[in-house]
C-alpha positions in Angstrom: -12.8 -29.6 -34.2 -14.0 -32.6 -36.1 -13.0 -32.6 -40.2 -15.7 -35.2 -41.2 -19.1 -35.8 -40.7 -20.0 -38.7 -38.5 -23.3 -39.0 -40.2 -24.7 -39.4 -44.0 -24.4 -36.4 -45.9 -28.1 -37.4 -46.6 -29.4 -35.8 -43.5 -30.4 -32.0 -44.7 -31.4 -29.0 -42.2 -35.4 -28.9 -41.8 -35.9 -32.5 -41.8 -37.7 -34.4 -39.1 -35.3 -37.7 -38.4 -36.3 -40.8 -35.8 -34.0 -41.4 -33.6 -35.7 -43.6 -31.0 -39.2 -44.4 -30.3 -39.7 -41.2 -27.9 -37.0 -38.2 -30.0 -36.8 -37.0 -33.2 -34.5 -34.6 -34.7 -34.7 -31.2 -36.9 -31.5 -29.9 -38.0 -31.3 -25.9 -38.3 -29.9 -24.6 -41.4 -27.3 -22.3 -39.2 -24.2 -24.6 -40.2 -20.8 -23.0 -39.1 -17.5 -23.4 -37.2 -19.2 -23.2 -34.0 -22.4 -25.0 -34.7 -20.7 -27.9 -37.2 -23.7 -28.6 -38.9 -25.8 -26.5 -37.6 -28.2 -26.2 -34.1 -30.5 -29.4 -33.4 -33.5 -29.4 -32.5 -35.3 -32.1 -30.2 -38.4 -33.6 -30.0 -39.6 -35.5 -27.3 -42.7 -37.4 -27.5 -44.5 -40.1 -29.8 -48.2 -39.7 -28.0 -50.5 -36.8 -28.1 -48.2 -34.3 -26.8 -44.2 -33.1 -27.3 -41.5 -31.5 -25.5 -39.4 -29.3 -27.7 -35.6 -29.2 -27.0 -33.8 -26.1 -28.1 -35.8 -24.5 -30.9 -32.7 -23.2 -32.3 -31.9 -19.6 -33.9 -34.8 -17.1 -35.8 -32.3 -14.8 -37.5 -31.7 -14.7 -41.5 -27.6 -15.2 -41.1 -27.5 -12.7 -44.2 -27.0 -9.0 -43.0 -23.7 -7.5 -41.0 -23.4 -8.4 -38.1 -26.0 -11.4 -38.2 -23.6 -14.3 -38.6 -24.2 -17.8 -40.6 -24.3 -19.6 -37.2 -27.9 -18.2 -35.9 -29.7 -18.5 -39.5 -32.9 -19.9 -38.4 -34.8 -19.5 -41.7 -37.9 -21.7 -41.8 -36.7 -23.8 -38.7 -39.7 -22.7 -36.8 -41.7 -23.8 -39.9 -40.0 -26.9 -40.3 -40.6 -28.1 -36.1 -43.8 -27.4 -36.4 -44.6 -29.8 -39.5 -42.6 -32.6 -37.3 -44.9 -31.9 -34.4 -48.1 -31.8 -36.6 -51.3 -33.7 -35.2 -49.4 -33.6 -31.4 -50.0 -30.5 -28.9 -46.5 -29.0 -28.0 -46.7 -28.9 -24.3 -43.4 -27.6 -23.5 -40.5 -25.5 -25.0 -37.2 -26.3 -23.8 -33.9 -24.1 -24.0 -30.3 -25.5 -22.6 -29.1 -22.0 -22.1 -29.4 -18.4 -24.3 -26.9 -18.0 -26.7 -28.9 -17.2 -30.0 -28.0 -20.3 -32.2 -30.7 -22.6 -29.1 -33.6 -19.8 -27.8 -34.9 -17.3 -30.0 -37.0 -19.5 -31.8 -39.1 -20.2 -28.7 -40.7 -16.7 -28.7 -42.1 -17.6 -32.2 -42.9 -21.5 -31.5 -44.8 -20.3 -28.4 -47.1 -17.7 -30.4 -47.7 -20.8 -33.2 -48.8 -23.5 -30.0 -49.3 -21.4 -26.8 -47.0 -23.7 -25.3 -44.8 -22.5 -22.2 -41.6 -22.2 -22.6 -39.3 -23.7 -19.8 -36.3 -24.4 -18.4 -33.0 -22.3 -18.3 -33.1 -18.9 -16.7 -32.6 -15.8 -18.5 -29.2 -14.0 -18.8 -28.2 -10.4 -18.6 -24.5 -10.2 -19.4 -22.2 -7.0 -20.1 -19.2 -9.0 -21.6 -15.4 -8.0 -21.4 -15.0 -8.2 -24.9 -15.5 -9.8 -28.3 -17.4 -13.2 -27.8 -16.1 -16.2 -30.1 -19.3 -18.1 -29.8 -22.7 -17.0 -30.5 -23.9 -13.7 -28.7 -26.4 -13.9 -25.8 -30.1 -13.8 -26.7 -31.8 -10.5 -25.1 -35.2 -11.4 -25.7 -35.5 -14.9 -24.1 -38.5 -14.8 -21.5 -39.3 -18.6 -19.8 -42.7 -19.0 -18.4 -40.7 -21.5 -15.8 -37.2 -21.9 -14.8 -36.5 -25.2 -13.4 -34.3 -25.7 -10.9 -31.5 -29.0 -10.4 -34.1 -31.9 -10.7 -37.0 -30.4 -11.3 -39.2 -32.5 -14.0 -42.3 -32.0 -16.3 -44.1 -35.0 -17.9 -46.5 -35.8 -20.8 -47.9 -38.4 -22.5 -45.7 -40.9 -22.0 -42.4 -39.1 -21.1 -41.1 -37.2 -18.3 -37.9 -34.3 -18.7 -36.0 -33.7 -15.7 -33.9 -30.8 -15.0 -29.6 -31.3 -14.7 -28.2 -28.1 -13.7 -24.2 -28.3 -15.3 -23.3 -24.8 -15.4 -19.8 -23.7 -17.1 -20.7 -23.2 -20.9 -22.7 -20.4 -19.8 -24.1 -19.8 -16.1 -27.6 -20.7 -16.8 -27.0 -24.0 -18.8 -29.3 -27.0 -18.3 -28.9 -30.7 -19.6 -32.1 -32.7 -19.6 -33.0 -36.1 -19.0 -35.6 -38.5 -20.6 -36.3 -40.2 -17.9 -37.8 -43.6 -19.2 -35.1 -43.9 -21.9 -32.1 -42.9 -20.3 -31.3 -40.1 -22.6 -29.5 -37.1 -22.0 -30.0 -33.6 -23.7 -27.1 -32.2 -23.1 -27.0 -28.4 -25.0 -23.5 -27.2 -25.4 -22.1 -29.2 -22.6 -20.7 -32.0 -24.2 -20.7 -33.1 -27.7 -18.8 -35.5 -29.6 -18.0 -33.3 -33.0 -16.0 -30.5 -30.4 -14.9 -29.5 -27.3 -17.1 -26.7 -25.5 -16.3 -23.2 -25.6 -15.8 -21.7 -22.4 -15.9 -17.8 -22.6 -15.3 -15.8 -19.4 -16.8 -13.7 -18.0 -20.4 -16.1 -17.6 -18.2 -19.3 -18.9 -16.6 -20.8 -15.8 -14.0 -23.5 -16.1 -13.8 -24.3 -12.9 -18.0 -24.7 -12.6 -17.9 -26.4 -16.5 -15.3 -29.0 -14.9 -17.6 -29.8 -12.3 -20.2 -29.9 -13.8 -18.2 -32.7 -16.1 -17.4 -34.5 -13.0 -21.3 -34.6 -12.3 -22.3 -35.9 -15.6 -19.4 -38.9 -15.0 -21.1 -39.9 -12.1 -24.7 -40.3 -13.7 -25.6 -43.6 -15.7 -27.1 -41.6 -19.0 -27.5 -44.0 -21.9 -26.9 -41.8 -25.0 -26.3 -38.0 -25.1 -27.7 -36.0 -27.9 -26.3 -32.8 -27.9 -27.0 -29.2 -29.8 -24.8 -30.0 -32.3 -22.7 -33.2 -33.7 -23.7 -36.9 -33.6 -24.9 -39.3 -30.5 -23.1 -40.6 -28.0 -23.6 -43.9 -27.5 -20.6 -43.9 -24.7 -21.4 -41.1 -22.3 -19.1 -41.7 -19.6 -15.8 -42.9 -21.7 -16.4 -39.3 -24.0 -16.7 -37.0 -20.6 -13.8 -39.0 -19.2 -11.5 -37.9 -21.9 -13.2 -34.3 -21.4 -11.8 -34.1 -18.1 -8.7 -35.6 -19.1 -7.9 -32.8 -21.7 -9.2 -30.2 -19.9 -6.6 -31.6 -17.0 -3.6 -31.2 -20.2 -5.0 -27.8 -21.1 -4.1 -26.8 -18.0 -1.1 -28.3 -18.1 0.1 -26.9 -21.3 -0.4 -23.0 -20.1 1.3 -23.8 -16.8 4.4 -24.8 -18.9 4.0 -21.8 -21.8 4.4 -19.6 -18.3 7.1 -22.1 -17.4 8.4 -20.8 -20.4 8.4 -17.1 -20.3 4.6 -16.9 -22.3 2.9 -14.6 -20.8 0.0 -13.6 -23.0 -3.0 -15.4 -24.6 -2.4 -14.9 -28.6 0.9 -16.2 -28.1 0.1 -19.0 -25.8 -3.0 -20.2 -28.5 0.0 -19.8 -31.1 1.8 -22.7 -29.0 -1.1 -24.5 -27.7 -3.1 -25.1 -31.1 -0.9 -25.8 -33.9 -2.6 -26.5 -37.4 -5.9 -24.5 -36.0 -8.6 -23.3 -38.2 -7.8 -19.5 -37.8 -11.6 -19.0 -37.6 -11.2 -20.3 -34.6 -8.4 -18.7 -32.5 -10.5 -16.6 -30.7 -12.5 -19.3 -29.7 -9.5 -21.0 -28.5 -8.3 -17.7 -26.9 -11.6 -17.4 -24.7 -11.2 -21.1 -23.4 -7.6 -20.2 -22.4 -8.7 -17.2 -20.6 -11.0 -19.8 -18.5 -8.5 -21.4 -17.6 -6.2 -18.8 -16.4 -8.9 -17.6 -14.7 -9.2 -20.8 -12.7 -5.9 -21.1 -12.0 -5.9 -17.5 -10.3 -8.6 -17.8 -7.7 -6.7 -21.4 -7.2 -3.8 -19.0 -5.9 -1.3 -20.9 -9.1 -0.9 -17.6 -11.3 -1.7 -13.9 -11.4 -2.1 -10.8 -13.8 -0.4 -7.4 -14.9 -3.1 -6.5 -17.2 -3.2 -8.8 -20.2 0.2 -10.5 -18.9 0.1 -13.7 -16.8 2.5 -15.1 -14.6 3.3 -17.8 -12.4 2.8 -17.1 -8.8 5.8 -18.2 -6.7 
């Protein structure tokens, strides 16, 4: 997790910021360990119409059990003074956890426009989720499929299924610019959590792979700064994915056969709001490495396989 802000402390949630001619950016005012600044929004589109990239969270962060990261207060009001004088023609969501769709439902009663993209997910988890919770209540008008693209005035959005964050998530492309949308996928501010049972590490590392063999431009993900050097950033991904991996097979080496105490070894100097986080990405991997025959489980003890 990144200490320092790779970007002017000047930049304030609500606000509608240029990027390039074709995306602009709102921040959400849902800053927290697992959103960094908080959830952006993007806006695709400089001519009559706008594609709107994961409207971001609806929730007031303030009661129990409604956490800081999904605080969408006046987000929805804030997008739609950006997009003022353009028709919204789209509403596009990366995937369903509740800090990226719930503000769609809203945002498509203000504009009638559709929304699009990822499917929904029904999910009975295992147990307590580190990231954001799943949002119930996210109904597209149109899933898109790998490839699949929408246009408007002056811009076309094409579908890139990269599951592994969650089962359903999308990246999208801007076609004429060579920009990447990428969600929760990849950032530059964090590595991705990858929670088990929908996160797959084995699907997320493909999905990785497939990214590294595109010629994207720039990324601009969910949360966290540009990248202006896609493939170098995923290629050091994959590479500490690749030592994650290695550093549980050697905590089994050593006789560590639960998660807690392999996080313990694994992460030193963590932000303890983060261990379960950490924990969850571990299970991933363990995961992984079972179905690929290297380790197996005795309830919540892991082992090497001989």
């Amino acid at each position: 997790m990144s200490e320092e802000k790779p970007w002017p402390d000047s930049i304030r949630a609500g606000e509608c910021e240029q990027h390039e001619p074709l995306v602009r950016r709102v921040l959400a005012p849902n800053p927290s360990p697992y959103t960094f600044t908080g959830t952006q929004t993007w806006i695709v589109g400089a001519g009559r119409d706008v594609a709107v990239i994961d409207p971001g969270p609806t929730g007031s962060g303030m009661s129990i059990g409604d956490p800081a990261d999904i605080n969408g207060v006046g987000h929805v009001d804030a997008i739609l003074r950006a997009v003022e004088g353009q028709r919204v023609a789209a509403i596009l969501c990366t995937h369903t956890h509740r800090d990226h769709s719930p503000a769609a439902a809203p945002l498509k009663e203000a504009t009638g426009a559709p929304i699009i993209g990822c499917a929904p997910l029904a999910l009975s988890d295992d147990g307590p989720r580190a990231d954001s919770a799943f949002d119930p209540d996210y109904a597209p008008d149109r899933v898109l499929a790998d490839g699949e693209r929408i246009s408007g005035d002056g811009w076309t959005i094409e579908a890139v299924a990269t599951p592994g964050h969650t089962s359903n998530h999308l990246c999208f492309a801007l076609v004429e610019t060579g920009a990447l949308f990428t969600g929760d996928h990849v950032m530059a501010w964090s590595t991705s959590v990858v929670s088990p049972p929908d996160g797959d590490m084995a699907a997320y590392m493909a999905s990785l792979s497939k990214l590294y063999d595109r010629e994207d431009r720039v990324y601009y993900p969910a949360h966290g700064p540009a990248v202006t050097k896609p493939r170098q950033l995923v290629r050091g991904m994959l590479g500490h994915r690749k030592q994650r991996e290695r550093q549980i097979l050697r905590e089994l080496e050593k006789g560590t056969s639960v998660i807690p105490e392999m996080v313990k070894q694994m992460y030193k100097g963590l932000d303890p709001r983060l261990t379960g986080a950490a924990g969850r990405s571990v299970l991933a991997h363990l995961i992984d490495l079972e179905n690929r025959g290297r380790v197996a489980r005795d309830a919540e003890s892991w082992r090497l396989v001989a």
